[in-house]
N, CA, C, O and CB atoms as a CASP TS submission, in Angstrom:
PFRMAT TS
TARGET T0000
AUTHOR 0000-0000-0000
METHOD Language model
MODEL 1
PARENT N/A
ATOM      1  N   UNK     1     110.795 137.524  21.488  1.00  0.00           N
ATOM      2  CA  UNK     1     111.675 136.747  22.350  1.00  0.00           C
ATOM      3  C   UNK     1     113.090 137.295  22.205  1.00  0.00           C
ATOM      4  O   UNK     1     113.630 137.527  21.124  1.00  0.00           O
ATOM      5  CB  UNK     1     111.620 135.225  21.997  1.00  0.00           C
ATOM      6  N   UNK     2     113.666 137.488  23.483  1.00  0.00           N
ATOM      7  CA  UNK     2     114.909 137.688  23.413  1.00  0.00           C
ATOM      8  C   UNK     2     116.045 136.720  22.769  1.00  0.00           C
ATOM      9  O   UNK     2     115.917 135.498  22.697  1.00  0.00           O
ATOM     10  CB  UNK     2     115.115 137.904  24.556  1.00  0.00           C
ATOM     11  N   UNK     3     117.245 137.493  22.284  1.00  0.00           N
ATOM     12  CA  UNK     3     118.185 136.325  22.176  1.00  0.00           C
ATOM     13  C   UNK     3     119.180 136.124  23.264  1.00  0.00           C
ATOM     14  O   UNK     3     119.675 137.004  23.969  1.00  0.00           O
ATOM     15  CB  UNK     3     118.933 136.429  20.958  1.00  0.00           C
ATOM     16  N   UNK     4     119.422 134.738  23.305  1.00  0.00           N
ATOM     17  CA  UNK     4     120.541 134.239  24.869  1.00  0.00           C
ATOM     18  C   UNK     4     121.796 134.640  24.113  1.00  0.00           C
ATOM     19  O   UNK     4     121.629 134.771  22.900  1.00  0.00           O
ATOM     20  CB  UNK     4     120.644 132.102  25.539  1.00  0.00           C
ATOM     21  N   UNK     5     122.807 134.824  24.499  1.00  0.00           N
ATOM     22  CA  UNK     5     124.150 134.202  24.531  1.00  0.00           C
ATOM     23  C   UNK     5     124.623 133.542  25.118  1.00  0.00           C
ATOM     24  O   UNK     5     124.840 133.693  26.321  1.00  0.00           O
ATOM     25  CB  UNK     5     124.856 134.655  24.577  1.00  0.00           C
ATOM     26  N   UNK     6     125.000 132.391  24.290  1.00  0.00           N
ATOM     27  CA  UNK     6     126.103 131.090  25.325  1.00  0.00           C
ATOM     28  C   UNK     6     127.083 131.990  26.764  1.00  0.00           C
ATOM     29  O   UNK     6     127.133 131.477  27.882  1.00  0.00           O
ATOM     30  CB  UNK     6     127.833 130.199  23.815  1.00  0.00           C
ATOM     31  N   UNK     7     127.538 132.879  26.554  1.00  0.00           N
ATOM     32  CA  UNK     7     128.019 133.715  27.552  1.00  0.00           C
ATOM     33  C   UNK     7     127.650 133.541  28.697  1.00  0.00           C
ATOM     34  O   UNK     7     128.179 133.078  29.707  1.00  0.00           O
ATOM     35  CB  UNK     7     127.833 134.819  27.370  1.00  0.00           C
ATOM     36  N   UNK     8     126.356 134.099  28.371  1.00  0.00           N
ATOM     37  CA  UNK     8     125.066 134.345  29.105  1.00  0.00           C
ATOM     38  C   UNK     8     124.596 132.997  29.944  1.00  0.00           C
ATOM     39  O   UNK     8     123.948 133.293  30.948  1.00  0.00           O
ATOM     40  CB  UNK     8     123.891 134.784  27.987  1.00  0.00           C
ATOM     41  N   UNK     9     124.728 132.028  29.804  1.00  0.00           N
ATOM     42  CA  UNK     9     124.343 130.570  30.623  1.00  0.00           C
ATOM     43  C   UNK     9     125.100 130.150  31.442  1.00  0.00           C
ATOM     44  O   UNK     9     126.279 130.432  31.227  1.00  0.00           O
ATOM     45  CB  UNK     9     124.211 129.424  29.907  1.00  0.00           C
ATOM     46  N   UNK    10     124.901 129.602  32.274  1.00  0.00           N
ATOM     47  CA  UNK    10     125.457 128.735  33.409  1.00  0.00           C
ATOM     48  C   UNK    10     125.768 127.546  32.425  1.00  0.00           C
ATOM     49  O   UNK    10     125.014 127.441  31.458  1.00  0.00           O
ATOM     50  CB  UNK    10     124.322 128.362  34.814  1.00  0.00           C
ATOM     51  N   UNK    11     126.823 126.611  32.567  1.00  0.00           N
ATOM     52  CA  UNK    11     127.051 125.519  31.816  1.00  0.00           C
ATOM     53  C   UNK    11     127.002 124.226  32.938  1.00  0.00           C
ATOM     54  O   UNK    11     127.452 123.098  32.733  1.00  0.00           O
ATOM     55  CB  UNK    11     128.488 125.727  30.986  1.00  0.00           C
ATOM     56  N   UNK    12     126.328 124.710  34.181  1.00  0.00           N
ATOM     57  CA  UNK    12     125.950 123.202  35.274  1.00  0.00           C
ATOM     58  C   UNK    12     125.284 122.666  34.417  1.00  0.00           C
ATOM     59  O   UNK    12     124.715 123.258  33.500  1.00  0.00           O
ATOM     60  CB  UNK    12     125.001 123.248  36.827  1.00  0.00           C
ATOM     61  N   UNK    13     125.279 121.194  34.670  1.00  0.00           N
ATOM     62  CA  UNK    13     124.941 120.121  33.849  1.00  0.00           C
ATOM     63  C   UNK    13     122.862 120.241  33.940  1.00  0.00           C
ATOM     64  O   UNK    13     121.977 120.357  33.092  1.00  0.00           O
ATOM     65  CB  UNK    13     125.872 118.433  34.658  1.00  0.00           C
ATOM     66  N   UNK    14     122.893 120.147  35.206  1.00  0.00           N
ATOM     67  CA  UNK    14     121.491 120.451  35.665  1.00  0.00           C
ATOM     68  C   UNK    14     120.863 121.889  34.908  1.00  0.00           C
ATOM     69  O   UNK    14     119.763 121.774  34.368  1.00  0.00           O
ATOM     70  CB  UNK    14     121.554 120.634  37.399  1.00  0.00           C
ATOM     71  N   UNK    15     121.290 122.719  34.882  1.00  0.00           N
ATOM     72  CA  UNK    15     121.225 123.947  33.951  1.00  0.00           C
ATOM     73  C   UNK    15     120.839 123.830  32.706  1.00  0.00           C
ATOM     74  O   UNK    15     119.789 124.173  32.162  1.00  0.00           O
ATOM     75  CB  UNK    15     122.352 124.543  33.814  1.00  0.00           C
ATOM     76  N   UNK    16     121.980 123.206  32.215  1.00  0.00           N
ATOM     77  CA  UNK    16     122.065 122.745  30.371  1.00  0.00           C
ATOM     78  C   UNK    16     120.593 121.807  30.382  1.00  0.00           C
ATOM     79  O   UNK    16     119.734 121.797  29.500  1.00  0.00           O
ATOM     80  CB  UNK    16     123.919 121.408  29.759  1.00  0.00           C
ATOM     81  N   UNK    17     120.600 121.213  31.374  1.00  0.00           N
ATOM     82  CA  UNK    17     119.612 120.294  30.859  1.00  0.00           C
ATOM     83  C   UNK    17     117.698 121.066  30.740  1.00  0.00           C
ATOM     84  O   UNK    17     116.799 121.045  29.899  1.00  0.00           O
ATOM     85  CB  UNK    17     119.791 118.848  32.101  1.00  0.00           C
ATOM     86  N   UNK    18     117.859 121.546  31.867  1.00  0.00           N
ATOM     87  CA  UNK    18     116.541 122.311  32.005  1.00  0.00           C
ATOM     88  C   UNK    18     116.351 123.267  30.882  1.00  0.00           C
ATOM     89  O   UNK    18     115.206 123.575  30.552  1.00  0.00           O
ATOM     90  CB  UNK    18     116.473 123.108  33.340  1.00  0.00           C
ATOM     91  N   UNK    19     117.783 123.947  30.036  1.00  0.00           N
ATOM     92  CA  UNK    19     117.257 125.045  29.590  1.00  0.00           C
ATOM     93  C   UNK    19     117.172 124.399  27.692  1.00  0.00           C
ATOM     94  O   UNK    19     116.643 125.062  26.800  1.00  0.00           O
ATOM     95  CB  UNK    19     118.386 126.577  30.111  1.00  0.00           C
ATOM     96  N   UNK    20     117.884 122.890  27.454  1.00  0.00           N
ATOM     97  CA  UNK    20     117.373 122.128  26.447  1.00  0.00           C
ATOM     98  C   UNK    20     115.797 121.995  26.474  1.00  0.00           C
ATOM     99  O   UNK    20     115.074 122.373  25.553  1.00  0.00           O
ATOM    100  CB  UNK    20     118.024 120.833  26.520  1.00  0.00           C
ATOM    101  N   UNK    21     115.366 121.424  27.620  1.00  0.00           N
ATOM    102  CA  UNK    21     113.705 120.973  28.026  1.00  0.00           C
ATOM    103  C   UNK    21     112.660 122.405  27.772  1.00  0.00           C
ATOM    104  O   UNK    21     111.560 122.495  27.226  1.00  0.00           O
ATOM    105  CB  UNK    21     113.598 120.435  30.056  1.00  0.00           C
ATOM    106  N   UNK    22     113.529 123.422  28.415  1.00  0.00           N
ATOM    107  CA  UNK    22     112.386 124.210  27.799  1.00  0.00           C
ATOM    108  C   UNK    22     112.572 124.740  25.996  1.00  0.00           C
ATOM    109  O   UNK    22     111.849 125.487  25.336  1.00  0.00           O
ATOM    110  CB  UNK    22     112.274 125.638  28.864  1.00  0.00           C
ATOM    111  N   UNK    23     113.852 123.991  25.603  1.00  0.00           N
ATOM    112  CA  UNK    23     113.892 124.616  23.908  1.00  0.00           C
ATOM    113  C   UNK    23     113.656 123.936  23.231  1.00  0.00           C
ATOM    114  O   UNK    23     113.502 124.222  22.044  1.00  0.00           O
ATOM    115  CB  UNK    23     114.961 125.089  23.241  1.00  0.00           C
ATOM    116  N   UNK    24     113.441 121.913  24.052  1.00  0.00           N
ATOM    117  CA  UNK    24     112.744 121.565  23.266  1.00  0.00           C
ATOM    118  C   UNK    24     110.644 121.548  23.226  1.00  0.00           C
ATOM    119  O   UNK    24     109.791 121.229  22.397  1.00  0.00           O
ATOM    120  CB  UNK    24     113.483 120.433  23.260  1.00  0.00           C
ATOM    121  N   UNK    25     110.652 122.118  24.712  1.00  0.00           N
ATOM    122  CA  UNK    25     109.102 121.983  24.553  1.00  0.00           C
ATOM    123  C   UNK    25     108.876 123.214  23.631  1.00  0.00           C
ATOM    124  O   UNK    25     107.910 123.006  22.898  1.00  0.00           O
ATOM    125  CB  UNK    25     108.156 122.051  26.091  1.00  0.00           C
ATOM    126  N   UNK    26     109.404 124.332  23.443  1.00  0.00           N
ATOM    127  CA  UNK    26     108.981 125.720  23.001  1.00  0.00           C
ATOM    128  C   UNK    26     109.045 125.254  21.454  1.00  0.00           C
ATOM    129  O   UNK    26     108.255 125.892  20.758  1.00  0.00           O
ATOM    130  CB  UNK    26     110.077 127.158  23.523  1.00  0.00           C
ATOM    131  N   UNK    27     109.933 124.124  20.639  1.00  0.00           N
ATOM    132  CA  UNK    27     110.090 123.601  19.460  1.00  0.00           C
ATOM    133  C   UNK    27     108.890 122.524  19.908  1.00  0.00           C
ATOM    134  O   UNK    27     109.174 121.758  18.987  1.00  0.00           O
ATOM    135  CB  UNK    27     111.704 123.102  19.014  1.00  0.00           C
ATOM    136  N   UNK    28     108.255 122.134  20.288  1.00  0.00           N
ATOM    137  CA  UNK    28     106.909 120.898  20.242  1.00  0.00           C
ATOM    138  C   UNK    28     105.841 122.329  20.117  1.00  0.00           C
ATOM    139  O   UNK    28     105.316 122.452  19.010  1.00  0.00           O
ATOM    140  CB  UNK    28     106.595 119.491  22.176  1.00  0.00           C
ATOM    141  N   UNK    29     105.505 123.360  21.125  1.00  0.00           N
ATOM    142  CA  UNK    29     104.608 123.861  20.937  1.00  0.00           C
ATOM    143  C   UNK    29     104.750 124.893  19.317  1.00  0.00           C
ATOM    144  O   UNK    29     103.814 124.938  18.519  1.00  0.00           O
ATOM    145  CB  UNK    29     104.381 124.448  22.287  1.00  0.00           C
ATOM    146  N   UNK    30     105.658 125.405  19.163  1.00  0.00           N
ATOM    147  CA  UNK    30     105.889 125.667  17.628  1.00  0.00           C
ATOM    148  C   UNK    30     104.998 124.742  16.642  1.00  0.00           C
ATOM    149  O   UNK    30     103.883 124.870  16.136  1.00  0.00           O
ATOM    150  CB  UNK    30     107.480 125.386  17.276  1.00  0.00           C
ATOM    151  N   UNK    31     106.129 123.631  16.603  1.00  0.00           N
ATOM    152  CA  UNK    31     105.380 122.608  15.544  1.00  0.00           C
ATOM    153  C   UNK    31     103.353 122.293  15.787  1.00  0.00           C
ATOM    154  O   UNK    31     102.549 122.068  14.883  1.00  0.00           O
ATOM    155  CB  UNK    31     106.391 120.840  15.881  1.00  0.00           C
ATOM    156  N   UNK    32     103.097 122.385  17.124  1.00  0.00           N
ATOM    157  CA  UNK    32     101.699 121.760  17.135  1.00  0.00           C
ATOM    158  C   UNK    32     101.222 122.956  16.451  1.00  0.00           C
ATOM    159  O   UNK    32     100.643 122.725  15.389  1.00  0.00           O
ATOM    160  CB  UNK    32     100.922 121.318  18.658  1.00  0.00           C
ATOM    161  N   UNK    33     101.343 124.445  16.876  1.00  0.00           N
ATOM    162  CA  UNK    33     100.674 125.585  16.544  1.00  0.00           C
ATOM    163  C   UNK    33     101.026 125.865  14.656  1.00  0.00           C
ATOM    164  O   UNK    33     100.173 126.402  13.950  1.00  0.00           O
ATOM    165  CB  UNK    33     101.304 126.885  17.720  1.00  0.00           C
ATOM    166  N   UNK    34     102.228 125.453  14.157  1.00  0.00           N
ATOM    167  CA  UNK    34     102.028 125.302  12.964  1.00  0.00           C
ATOM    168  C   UNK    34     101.085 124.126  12.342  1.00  0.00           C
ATOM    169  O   UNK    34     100.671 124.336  11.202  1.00  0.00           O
ATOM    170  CB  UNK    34     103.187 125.270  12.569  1.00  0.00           C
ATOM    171  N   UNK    35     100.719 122.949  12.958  1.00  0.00           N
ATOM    172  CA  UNK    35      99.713 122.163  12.241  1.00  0.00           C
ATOM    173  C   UNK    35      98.813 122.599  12.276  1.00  0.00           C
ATOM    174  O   UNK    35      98.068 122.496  11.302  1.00  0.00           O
ATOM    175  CB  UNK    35      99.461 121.083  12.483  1.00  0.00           C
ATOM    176  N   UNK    36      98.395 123.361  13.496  1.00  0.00           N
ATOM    177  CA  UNK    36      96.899 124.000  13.731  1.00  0.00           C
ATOM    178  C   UNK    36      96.649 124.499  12.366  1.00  0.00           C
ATOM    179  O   UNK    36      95.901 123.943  11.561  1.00  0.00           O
ATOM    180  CB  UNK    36      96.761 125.317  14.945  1.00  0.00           C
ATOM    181  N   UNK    37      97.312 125.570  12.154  1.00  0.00           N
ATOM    182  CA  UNK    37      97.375 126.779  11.415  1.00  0.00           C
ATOM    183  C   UNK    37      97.061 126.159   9.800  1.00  0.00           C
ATOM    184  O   UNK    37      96.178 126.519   9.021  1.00  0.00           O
ATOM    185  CB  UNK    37      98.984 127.608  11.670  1.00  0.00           C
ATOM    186  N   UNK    38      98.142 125.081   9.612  1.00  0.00           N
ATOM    187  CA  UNK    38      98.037 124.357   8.020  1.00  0.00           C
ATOM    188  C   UNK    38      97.061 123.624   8.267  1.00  0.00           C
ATOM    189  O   UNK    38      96.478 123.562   7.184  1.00  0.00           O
ATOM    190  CB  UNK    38      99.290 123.421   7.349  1.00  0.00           C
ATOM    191  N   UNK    39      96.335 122.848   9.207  1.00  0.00           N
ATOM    192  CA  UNK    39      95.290 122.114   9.139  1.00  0.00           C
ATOM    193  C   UNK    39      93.787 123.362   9.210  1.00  0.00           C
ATOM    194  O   UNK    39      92.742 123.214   8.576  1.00  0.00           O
ATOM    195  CB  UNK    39      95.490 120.920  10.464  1.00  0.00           C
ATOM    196  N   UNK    40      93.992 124.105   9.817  1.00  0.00           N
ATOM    197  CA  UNK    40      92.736 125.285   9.667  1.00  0.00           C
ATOM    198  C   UNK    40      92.959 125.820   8.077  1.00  0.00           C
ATOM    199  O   UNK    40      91.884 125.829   7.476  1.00  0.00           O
ATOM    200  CB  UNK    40      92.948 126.849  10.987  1.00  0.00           C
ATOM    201  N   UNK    41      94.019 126.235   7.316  1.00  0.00           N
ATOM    202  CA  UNK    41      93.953 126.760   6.212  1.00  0.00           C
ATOM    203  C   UNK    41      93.700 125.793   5.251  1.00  0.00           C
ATOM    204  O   UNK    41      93.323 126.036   4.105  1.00  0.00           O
ATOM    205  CB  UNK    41      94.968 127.457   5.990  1.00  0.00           C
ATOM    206  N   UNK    42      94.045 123.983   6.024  1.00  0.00           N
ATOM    207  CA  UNK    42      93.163 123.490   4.369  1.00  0.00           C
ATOM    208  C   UNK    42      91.870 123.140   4.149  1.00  0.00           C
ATOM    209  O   UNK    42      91.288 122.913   3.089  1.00  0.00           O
ATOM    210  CB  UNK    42      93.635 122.265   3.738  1.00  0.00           C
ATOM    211  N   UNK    43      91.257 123.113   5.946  1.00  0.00           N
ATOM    212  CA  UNK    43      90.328 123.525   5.751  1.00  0.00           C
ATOM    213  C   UNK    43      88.872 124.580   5.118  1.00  0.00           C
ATOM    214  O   UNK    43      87.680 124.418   4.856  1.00  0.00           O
ATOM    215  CB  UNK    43      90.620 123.367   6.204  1.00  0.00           C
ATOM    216  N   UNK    44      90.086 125.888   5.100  1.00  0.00           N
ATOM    217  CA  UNK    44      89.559 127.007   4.468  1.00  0.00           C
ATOM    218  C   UNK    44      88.948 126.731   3.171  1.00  0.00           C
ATOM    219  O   UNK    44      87.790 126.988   2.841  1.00  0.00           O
ATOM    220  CB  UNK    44      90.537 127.966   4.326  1.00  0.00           C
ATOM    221  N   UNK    45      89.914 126.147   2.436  1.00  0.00           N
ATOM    222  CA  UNK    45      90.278 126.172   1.119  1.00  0.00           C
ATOM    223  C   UNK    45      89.047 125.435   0.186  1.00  0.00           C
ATOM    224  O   UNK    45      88.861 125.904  -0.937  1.00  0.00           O
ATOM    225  CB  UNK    45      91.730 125.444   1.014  1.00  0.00           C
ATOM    226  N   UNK    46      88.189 124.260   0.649  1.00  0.00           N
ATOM    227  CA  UNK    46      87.078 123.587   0.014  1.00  0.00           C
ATOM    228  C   UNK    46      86.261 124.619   0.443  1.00  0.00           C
ATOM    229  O   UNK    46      85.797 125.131  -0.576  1.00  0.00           O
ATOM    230  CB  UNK    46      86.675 122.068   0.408  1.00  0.00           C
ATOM    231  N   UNK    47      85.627 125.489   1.950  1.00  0.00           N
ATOM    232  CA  UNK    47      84.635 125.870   1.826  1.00  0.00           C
ATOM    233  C   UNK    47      84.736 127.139   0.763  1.00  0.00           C
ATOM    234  O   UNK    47      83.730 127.309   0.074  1.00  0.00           O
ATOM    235  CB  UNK    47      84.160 126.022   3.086  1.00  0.00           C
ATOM    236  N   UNK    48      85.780 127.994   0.571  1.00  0.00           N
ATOM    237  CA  UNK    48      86.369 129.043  -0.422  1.00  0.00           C
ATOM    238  C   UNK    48      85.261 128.788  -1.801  1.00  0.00           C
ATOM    239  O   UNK    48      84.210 129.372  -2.065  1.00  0.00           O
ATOM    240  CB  UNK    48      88.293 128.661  -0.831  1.00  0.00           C
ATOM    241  N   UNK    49      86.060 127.544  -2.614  1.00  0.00           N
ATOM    242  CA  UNK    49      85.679 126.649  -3.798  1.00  0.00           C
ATOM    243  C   UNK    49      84.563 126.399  -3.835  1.00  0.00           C
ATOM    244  O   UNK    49      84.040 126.445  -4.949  1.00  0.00           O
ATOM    245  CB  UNK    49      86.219 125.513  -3.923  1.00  0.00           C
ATOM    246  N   UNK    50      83.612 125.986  -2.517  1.00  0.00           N
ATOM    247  CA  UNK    50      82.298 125.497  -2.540  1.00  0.00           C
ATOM    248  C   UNK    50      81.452 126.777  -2.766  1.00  0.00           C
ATOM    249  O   UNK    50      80.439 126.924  -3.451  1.00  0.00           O
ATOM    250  CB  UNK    50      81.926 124.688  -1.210  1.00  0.00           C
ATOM    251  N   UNK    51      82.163 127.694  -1.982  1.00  0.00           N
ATOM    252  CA  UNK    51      81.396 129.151  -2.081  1.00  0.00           C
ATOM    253  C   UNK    51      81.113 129.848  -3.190  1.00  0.00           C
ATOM    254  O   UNK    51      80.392 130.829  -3.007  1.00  0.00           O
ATOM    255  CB  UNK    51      82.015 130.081  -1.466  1.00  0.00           C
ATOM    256  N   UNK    52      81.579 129.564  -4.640  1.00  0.00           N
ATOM    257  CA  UNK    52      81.964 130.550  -5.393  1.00  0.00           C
ATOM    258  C   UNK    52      80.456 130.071  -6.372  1.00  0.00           C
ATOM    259  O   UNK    52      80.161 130.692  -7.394  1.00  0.00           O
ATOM    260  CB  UNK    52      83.770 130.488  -6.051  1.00  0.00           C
TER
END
């Protein structure tokens, strides 16, 4: 991902707002894809133990 510069933006109110909405959905899909990830690895972790 690229980086913005504030420069770089339009500061219309309508603007600011759309480009919060997509930084906060891109921070919701972050967080879900990190639970995935910690909920699949603690899963890992009993069958690991059970295996041995």
């Amino acid at each position: 991902m690229e980086n913005v510069n504030f420069s770089d933006i339009n500061t219309d109110d309508e603007k600011v707002r759309v480009l919060n909405r997509i930084i906060d959905n891109q921070n919701q899909i972050e967080g879900k894809l990190l639970q995935l990830i910690a909920d699949a690895k603690s899963e890992e972790k009993p069958k690991k133990k059970g295996g041995k």
